[in-house]
BAPA-691509 format. One record per residue (C-alpha): y, z, x. Coordinates in steps of 0.25 Angstrom, whole numbers, padded with zeros to 4 digits, always signed. Each point is the difference from the previous one (the first is absolute). Layout:
BEGIN
YZX ...
***
This chain:
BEGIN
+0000+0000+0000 +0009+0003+0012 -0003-0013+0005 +0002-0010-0011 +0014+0009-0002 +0004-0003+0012 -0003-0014+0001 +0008-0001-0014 +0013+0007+0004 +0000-0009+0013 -0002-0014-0007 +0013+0004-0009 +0007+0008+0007 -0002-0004+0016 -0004+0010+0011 +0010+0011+0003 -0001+0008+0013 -0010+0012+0000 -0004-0006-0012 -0012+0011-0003 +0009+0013+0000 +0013-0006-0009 -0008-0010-0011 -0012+0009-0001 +0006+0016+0001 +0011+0007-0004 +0012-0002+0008 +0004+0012+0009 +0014-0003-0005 +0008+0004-0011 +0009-0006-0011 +0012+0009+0001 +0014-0002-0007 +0013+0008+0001 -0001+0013-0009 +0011-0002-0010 -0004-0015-0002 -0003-0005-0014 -0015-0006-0002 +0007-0013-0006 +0016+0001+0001 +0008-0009+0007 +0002+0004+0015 +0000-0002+0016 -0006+0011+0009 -0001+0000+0017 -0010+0006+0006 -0002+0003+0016 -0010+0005+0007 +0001+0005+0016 -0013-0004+0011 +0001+0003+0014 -0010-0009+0008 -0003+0001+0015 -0001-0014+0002 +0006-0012-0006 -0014-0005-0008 -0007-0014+0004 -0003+0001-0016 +0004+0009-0013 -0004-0005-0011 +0003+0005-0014 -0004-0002-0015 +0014+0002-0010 +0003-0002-0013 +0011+0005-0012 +0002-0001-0014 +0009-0007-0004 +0003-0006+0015 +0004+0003+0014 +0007-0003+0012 -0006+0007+0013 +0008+0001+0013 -0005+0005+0013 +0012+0006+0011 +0008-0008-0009 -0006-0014+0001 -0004-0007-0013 -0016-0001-0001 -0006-0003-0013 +0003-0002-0015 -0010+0005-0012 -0007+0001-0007 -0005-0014-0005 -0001+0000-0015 -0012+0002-0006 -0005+0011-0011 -0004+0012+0000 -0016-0002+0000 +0005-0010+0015 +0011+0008+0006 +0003-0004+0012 +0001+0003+0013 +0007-0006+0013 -0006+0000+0013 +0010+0001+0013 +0000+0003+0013 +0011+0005+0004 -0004+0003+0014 +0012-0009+0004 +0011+0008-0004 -0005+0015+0005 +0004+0004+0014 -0004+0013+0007 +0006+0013-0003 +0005+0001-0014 -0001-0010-0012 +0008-0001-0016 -0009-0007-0009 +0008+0000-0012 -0001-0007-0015 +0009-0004-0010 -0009+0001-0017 +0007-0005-0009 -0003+0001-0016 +0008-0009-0008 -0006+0008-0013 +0004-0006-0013 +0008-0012+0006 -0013-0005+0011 -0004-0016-0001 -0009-0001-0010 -0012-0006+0011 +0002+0016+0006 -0012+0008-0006 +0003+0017+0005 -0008+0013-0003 +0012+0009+0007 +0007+0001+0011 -0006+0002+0013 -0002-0004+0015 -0013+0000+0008 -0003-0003+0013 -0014+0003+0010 -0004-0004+0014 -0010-0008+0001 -0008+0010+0007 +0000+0013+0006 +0010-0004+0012 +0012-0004-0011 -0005+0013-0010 +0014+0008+0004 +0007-0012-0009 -0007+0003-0012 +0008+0004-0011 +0000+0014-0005 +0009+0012-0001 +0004-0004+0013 +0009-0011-0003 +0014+0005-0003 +0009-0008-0013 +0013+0000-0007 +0005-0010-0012 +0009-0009+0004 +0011+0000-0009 +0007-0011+0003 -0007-0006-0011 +0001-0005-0013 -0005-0012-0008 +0010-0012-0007 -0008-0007-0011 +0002-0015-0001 +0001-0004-0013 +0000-0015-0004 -0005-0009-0012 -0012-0004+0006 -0015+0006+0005 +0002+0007+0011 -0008+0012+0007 +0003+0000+0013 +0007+0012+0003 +0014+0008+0000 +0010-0002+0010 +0005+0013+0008 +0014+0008+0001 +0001+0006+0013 +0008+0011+0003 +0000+0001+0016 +0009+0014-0003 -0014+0006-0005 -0009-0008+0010 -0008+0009+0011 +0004-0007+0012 -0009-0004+0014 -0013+0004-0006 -0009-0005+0005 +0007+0003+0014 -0007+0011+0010 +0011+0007+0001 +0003+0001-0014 +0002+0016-0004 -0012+0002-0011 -0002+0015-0001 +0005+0000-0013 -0010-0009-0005 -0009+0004-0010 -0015+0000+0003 -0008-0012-0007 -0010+0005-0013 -0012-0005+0001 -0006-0006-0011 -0015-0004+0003 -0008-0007+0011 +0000-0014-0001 -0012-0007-0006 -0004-0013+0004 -0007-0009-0012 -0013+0003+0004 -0003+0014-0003 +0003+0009-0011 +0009+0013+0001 -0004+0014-0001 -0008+0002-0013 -0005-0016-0002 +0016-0002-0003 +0008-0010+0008 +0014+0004+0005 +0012-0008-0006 +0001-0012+0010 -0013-0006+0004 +0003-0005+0015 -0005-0014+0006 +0005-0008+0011 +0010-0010-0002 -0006-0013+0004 +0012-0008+0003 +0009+0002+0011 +0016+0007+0002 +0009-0009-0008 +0009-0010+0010 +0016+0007+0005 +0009-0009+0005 +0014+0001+0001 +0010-0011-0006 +0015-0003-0001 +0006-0008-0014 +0005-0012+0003 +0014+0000-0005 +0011+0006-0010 +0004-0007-0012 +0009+0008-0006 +0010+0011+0004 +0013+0005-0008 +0010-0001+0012 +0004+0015+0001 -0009+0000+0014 -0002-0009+0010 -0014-0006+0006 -0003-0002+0012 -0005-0014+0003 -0014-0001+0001 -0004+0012-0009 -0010+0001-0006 -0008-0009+0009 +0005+0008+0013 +0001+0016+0002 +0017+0002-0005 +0006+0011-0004 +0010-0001-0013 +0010+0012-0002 +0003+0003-0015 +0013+0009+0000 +0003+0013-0007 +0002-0002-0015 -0005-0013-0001 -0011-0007-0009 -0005-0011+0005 -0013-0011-0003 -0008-0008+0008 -0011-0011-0004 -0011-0004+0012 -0010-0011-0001 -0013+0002+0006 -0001-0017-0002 -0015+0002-0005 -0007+0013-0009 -0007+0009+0009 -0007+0013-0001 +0007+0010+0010 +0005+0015+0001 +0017+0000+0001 +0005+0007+0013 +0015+0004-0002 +0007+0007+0011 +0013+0007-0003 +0010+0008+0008 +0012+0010-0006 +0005+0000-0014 -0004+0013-0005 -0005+0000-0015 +0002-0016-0001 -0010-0006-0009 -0009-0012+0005 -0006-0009-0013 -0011-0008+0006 -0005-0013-0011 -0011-0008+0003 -0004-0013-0010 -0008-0010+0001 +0011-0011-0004 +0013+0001-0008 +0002-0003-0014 +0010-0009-0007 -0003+0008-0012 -0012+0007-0003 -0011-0006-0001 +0005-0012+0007 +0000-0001+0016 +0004-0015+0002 +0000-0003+0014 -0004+0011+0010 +0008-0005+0011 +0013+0000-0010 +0007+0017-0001 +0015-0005-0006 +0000+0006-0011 -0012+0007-0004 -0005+0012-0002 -0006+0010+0009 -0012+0008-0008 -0010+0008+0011 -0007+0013+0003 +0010+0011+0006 +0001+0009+0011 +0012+0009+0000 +0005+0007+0014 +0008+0011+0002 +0005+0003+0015 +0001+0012+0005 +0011-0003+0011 -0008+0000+0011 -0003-0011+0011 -0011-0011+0001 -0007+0003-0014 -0013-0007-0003 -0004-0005-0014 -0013-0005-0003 -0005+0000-0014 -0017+0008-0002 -0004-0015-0003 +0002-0014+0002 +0010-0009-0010 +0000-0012-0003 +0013-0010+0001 +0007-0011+0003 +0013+0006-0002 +0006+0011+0003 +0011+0007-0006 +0008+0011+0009 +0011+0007-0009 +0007+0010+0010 +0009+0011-0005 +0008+0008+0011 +0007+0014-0004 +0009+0005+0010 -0008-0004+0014 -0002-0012+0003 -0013-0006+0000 -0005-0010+0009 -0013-0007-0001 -0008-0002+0013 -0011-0009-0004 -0008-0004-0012 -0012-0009+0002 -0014+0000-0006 -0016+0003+0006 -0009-0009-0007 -0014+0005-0004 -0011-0007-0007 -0015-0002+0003 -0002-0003+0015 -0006-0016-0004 +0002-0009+0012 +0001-0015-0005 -0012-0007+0005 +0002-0012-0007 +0007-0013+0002 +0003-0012-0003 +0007-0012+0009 +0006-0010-0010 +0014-0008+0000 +0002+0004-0013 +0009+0011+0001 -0002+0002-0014 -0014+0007+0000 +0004+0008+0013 +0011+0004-0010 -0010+0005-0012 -0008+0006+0011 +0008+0009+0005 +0007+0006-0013 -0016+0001-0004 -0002+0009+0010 +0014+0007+0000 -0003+0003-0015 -0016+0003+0004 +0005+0011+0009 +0011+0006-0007 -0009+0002-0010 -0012+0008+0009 +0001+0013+0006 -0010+0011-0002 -0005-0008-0014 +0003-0015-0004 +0011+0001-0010 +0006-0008-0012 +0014+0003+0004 +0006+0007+0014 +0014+0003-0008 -0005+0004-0015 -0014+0006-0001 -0008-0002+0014 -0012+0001-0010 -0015-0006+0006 -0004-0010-0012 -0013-0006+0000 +0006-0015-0006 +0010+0000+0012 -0008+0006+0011 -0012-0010-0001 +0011-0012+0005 +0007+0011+0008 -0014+0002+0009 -0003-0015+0000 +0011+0000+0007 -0001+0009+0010 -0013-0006+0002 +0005-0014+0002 +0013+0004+0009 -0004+0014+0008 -0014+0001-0001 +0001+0013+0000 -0009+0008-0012 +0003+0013+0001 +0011+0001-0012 -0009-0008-0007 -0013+0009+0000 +0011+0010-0002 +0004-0006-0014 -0016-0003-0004 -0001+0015+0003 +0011+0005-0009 -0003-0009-0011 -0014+0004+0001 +0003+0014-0001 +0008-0001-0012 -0011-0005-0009 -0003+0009-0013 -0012+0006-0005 -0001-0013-0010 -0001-0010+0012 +0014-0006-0001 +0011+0002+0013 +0014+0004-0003 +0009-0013+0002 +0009+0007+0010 -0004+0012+0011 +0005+0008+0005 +0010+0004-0012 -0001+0014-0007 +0001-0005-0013 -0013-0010-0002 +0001-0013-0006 -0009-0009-0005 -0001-0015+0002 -0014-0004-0003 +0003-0015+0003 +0004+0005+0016 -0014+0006+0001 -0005-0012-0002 +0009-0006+0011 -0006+0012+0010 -0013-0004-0001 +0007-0015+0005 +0008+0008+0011 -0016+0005+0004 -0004-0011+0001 +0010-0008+0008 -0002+0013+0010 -0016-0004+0000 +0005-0012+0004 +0012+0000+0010 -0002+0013+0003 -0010+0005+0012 -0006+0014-0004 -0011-0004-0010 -0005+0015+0000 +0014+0003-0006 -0004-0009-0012 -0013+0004-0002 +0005+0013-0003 +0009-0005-0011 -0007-0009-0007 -0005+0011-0008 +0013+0002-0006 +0001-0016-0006 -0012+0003-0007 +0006+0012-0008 +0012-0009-0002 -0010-0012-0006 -0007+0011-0008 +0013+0006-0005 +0004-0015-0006 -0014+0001-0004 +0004+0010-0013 +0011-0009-0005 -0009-0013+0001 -0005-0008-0014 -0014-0005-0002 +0005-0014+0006 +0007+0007+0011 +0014-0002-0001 +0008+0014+0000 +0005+0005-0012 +0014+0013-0002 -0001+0003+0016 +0010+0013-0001 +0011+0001+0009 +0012-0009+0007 -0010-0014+0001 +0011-0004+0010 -0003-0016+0004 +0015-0006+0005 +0015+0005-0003 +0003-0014-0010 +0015-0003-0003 +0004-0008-0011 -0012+0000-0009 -0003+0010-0012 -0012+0001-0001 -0001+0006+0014 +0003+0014+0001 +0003+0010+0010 -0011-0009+0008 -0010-0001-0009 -0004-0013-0005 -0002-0005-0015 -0011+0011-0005 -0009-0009-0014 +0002+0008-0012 -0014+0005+0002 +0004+0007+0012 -0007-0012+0009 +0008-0008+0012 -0004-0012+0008 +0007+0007+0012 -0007+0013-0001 -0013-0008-0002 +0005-0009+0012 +0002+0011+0011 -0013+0009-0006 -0007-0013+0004 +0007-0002+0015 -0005+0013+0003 -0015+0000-0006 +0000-0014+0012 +0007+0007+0011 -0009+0010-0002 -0013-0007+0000 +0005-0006+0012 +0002+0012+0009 -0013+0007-0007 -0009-0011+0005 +0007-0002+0013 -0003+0015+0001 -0013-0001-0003 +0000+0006-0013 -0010-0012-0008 +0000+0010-0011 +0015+0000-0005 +0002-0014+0005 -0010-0003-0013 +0007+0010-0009 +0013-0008+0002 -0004-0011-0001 -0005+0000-0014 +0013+0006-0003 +0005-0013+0006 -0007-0009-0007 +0002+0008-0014 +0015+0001+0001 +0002-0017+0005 -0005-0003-0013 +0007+0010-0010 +0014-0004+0009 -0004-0016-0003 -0003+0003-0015 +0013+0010-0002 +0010-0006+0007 -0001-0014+0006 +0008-0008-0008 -0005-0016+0000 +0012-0007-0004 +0009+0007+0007 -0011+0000+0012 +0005+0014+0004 -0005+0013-0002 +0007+0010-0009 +0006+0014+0001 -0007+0004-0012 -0009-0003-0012 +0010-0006-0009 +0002-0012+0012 +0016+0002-0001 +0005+0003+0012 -0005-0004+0015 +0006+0006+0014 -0003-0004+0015 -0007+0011+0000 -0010-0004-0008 -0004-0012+0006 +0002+0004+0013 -0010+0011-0002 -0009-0011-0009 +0000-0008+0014 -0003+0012+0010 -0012+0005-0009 -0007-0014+0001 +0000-0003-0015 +0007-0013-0001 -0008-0012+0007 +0007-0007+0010 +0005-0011-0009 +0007+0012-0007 +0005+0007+0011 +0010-0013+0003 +0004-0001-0013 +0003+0014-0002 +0006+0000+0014 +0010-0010-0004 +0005+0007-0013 +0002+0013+0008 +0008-0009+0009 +0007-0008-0012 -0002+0008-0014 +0013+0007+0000 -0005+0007-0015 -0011+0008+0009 +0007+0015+0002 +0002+0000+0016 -0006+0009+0010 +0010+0008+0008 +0003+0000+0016 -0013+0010-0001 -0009-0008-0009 +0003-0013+0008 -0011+0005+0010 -0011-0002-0010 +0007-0012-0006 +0000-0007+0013 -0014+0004+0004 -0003-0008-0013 +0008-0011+0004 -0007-0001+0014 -0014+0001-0006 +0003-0011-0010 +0002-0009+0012 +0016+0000+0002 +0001+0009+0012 +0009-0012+0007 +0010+0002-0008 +0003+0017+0003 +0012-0001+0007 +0006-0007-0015 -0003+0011-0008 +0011+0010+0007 +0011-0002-0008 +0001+0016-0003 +0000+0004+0014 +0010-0011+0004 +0009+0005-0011 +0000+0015+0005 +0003-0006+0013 +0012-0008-0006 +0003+0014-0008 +0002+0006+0015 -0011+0011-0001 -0007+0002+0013 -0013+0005-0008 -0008-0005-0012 +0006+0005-0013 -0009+0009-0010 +0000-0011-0012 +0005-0015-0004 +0013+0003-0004 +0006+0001+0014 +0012+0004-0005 +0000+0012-0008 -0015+0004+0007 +0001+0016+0003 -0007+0001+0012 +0006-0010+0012 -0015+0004+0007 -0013-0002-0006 -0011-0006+0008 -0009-0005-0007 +0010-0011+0001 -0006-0002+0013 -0012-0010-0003 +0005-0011+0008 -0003+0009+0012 -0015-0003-0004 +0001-0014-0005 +0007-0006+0012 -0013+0005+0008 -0010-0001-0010 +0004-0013-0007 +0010-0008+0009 -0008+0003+0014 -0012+0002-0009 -0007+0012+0008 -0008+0008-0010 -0013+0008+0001 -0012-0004-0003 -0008+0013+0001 -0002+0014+0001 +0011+0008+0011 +0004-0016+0001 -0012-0001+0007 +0000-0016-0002 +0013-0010-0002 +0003-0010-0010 +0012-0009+0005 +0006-0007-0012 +0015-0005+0003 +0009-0006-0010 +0011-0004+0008 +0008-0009-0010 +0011-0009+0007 -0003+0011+0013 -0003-0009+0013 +0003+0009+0010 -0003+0016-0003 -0011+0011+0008 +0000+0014-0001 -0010+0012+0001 -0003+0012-0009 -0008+0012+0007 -0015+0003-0002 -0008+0012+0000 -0006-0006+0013 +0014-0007+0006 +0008-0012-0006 -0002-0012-0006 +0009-0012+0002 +0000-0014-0008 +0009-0009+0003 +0003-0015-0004 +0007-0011+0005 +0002-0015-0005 +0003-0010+0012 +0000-0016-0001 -0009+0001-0015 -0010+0010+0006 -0002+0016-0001 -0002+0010+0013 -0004+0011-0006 -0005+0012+0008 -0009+0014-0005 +0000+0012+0008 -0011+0010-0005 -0002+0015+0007 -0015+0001+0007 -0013+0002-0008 +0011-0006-0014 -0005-0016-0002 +0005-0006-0014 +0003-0014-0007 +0012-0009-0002 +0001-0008-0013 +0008-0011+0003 +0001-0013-0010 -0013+0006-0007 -0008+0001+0013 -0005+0013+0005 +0000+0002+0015 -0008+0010+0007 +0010+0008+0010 -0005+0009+0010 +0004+0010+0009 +0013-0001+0009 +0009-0012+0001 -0003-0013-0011 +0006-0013+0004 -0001-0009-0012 +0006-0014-0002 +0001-0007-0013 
***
């Protein structure tokens, strides 16, 4: 039993240091919190702890978590941020060495907790507030917390609620008052004695084990399986607007210059990062004693609300953004940073001087995100796809950190629907899979007792989108195929199955799926009525071609990846499903005349989305794959799919045969690009969209590799390769795309009437190029093709 433990705890959540004492016994360490702190209020607590060593240490490795988060500082220098979310059953933990930072003699290690209470994101999941850290072993046990660790509240602190007329659970701004902040905390020579001793809540418990009396203890502790989210500092690039009571220096903000604001004035600045990023806001300030800072970030400015226009354009239009509010306590070289990142564009500075003048020394951002290196690349003249390419990937990073996220600026909330093209990407262009097994973990973890997963998680208020569990057994799937760690997939396979059975209970004797409860969310719809708040057009017996549709998709997939597996018996299951449900969609929906399938049993309305899906699930014949091709192309009556949906929609397209023409289907990309955003907007309507950032926008960051170069896998962990290129008008274009085994590489070129192309395969991969109907065989290394 120890043993098959073991080996489940390290195939989902990786090897951790000393992996037998801190996933298999009670921690030595406890969770400790400052005594006069709420369980569940609003507040931010220091905590130091003093360690003399003899020697600096070649390695001191530590295990730390928090709830809500923390930032930990070793003699003052920044080492790690936590904990990843998760949930309470998969609490984790982060894993540092911070042997790098000690030094002989005496050492401060030091943690700022925050608990943003009632005003935390919505994806922040908390049992109470606490901080607990443990060496790895016995040689870093005088870290461990305990009663030890001395504490106090920083009451700097308090919360500013952003409030506008739209979804958004991401989180409070913050008033700083720096007349009430403790000052150099984190410093060895900081005068402490009147600290209070940490209580001690409870040792810490990893997932494995139960607590005393066959109880677990309030977190459930596992180690974080990705890796320390990416700092890097950055400067805005320019101001565009200033009231003229001040001057500014040339070159600010792009260069270090100071700006002095004089006594009694109120003055307002407007900076321009030139793109949206993700970043925590430094602001350095000298002087002005009880002046008040306004910090404003926003995504884009509006010319009246909900209208945005042009993101470059700022005459003229509002400024509407989450809020920090400064107050200086008179001193010199004062450092803002905010507990978390935001999200901006613009920033807004609104400075009001009492009598001191103020002067401000610096302002600039730090960038953070998941550490993806792009790995993937195209060479191509066409500046245009390097164009798409890179706001893909600008809009895929801003919206991962330590989950994939809808929206960095209004929820940061893991969806299902958007985090299977999120991790195709990251597939295609990092190779890195990490975040990826990360996400099938969470989304895993979060299916209920009745077989279906929550649509979105972590989030501390469950929701239920049946339709995106469906999509997760996809998002499995792709992993089985693009992924490397087989093992990982065979330990969630069971999960699609209680999906599949879950559909199972709402299923009619012919199959199709009858008053499915919940949001049966397919595609946000504009313009069309019987669409509504994305759910397609439901048959007034409660029946719909789209729910049958997608029931059916996933009934394939998974006969796919069940036989692949191994798995004979459920592959034959399904596939009786299969066969069951082609023929009750043909009966119920197909509509001869009009030679299109329907949304519903009445035949009276028909969407993209559909057909798209009647393609991908094999149950038009090829013939009627053209035609319906062509009216998804051309039949303006068919309700469209959104920037989202477009993924599936153009998967249809490229099966019916008209992947050439790819780069023509881009009109709504090429529009947000016109529109001056510098990431993929959330829905069609560009200009009154609420989020600027939504990647699952970010499909041609698959496509141009997949479709255009035409690398795609042909097996389990890409095992084998299949090469099918549309390459359109292309004559000249290569690039490469990682592997779990190194890179792959295509690349085409037309001279005098005849193709060079050339394949390059990692060793031990061969594979097959379709080209004009042939299939070549490729082998390992370098292929040197002429045609």
């Amino acid at each position: 039993m120890f043993m098959l433990t073991s080996i489940f705890a390290k195939a989902q959540f990786g090897s951790s240091a000393s992996e037998t004492d801190v996933i298999n016994k009670r921690w030595h360490a406890y969770w400790i919190t400052v005594p006069s702190a709420t369980n569940d209020g609003y507040g931010v607590y220091l905590f130091r702890k003093s360690i003399n060593l003899a020697t600096k240490p070649n390695k001191f490795v530590i295990h730390v978590s928090a709830d809500n988060r923390y930032k930990l500082f070793v003699n003052e220098k920044f080492v790690s941020l936590g904990p990843a979310r998760g949930d309470l059953t998969h609490w984790n933990y982060e894993t540092v060495d911070i042997a790098p930072y000690l030094k002989a003699g005496k050492n401060i290690v030091a943690a700022q907790v925050w608990n943003e209470g009632e005003f935390r994101p919505e994806a922040q999941i908390t049992y109470r507030t606490g901080l607990i850290l443990q060496g790895a072993t016995s040689a870093e046990s005088t870290i461990n917390t305990n009663n030890s660790w001395l504490c106090e509240k920083d009451n700097s602190f308090a919360p500013i609620q952003f409030n506008v007329r739209a979804y958004y659970v991401a989180g409070a701004g913050e008033i700083r008052n720096f007349n009430n902040q403790i000052k150099n905390w984190q410093s060895e020579i900081f005068e402490d004695s009147g600290w209070q001793k940490a209580k001690q809540i409870d040792l810490g418990v990893p997932k494995n084990i139960l607590g005393a009396f066959g109880t677990m203890s309030g977190w459930m502790l596992v180690p974080s399986v990705i890796p320390q989210m990416e700092m890097k500092d950055e400067r805005l690039n320019k101001v565009v607007f200033f009231d003229g009571r001040i001057t500014i220096p040339t070159g600010f903000p792009s260069e270090k210059k100071e700006i002095s604001i004089p006594a009694n004035t109120s003055t307002k600045i407007i900076l321009d990062q030139s793109y949206l990023t993700n970043a925590y806001p430094n602001a350095i300030f000298s002087g002005g004693k009880n002046a008040s800072i306004s910090i404003k970030y926003a995504e884009s400015m509006y010319t009246k609300f909900p209208a945005k226009g042009n993101r470059n354009e700022t005459q003229s239009k509002d400024f509407l953004g989450r809020t920090d509010s400064l107050i200086s306590d008179g001193s010199n070289l004062q450092k803002f940073t905010t507990l978390t990142y935001r999200t901006y564009r613009y920033v807004q500075l609104k400075i009001t001087t009492k009598d001191e003048p103020l002067v401000l020394n610096d302002f600039y951002g730090t960038f953070t995100g998941y550490p993806f290196q792009l790995k993937a690349n195209i060479t191509s003249k066409d500046q245009e796809i390097s164009n798409i390419l890179t706001i893909g990937w600008r809009t895929a990073r801003l919206c991962a950190t330590e989950t994939y996220m809808d929206c960095p600026y209004y929820e940061q909330l893991q969806y299902i629907g958007d985090g299977r093209i999120q991790a195709l990407v990251s597939l295609y262009n990092s190779g890195d899979d990490r975040l990826v097994k990360n996400a099938l973990n969470l989304m895993d973890f979060s299916r209920q007792p009745e077989g279906v997963t929550l649509s979105r998680h972590p989030s501390y208020t469950p929701q239920f989108i049946p339709t995106f569990s469906l999509w997760y057994i996809g998002m499995l799937h792709d992993y089985s195929r693009y992924g490397s760690d087989i093992d990982f997939v065979k330990l969630k396979v069971g999960g699609t199955r209680q999906i599949l059975d879950y559909f199972k209970t709402y299923q009619q004797a012919d199959g199709s799926l009858k008053n499915v409860p919940q949001w049966m969310f397919t595609d946000w719809v504009d313009n069309t009525k019987e669409w509504r708040a994305g759910i397609g057009p439901m048959s007034a017996n409660g029946t719909s071609a789209l729910l049958d549709f997608q029931l059916l998709w996933a009934y394939q997939v998974a006969a796919d990846l069940e036989l692949k597996l191994g798995n004979t018996a459920f592959a034959t299951q399904y596939q009786k499903a299969i066969v069951q449900l082609k023929k009750t969609i043909r009966v119920k929906y197909y509509d001869p005349t009009k030679k299109l399938f329907a949304d519903r049993e009445e035949k009276d309305t028909f969407s993209q989305h559909t057909n798209s899906l009647a393609i991908l699930t094999g149950i038009t014949s090829p013939i009627e794959s053209k035609e319906i091709a062509q009216q998804l192309i051309n039949n303006k009556n068919l309700a469209p799919a959104s920037i989202y949906f477009k993924y599936y929609l153009h998967q249809a397209l490229i099966k019916a045969g008209l992947g050439n023409d790819y780069l023509k289907w881009l009109d709504k990309w090429r529009e947000n690009i016109n529109l001056g955003l510098t990431t993929w907007a959330e829905i069609s309507d560009v200009d009154k969209t609420r989020s600027d950032c939504h990647a699952w926008g970010s499909s041609p960051n698959i496509e141009f590799y997949r479709t255009i170069l035409g690398i795609d896998s042909d097996g389990l962990g890409f095992s084998k390769v299949k090469i099918t290129p549309y390459l359109g008008q292309l004559t000249d274009i290569g690039g490469n795309i990682p592997h779990p085994k190194g890179n792959i590489s295509a690349n085409y070129k037309l001279e005098n009437g005849k193709w060079k192309i050339q394949i390059e395969l990692p060793k031990t991969i061969t594979g097959s190029l379709i080209w004009n109907g042939k299939t070549i065989a490729l082998k390992e290394g370098v292929n040197q093709l002429n045609f």
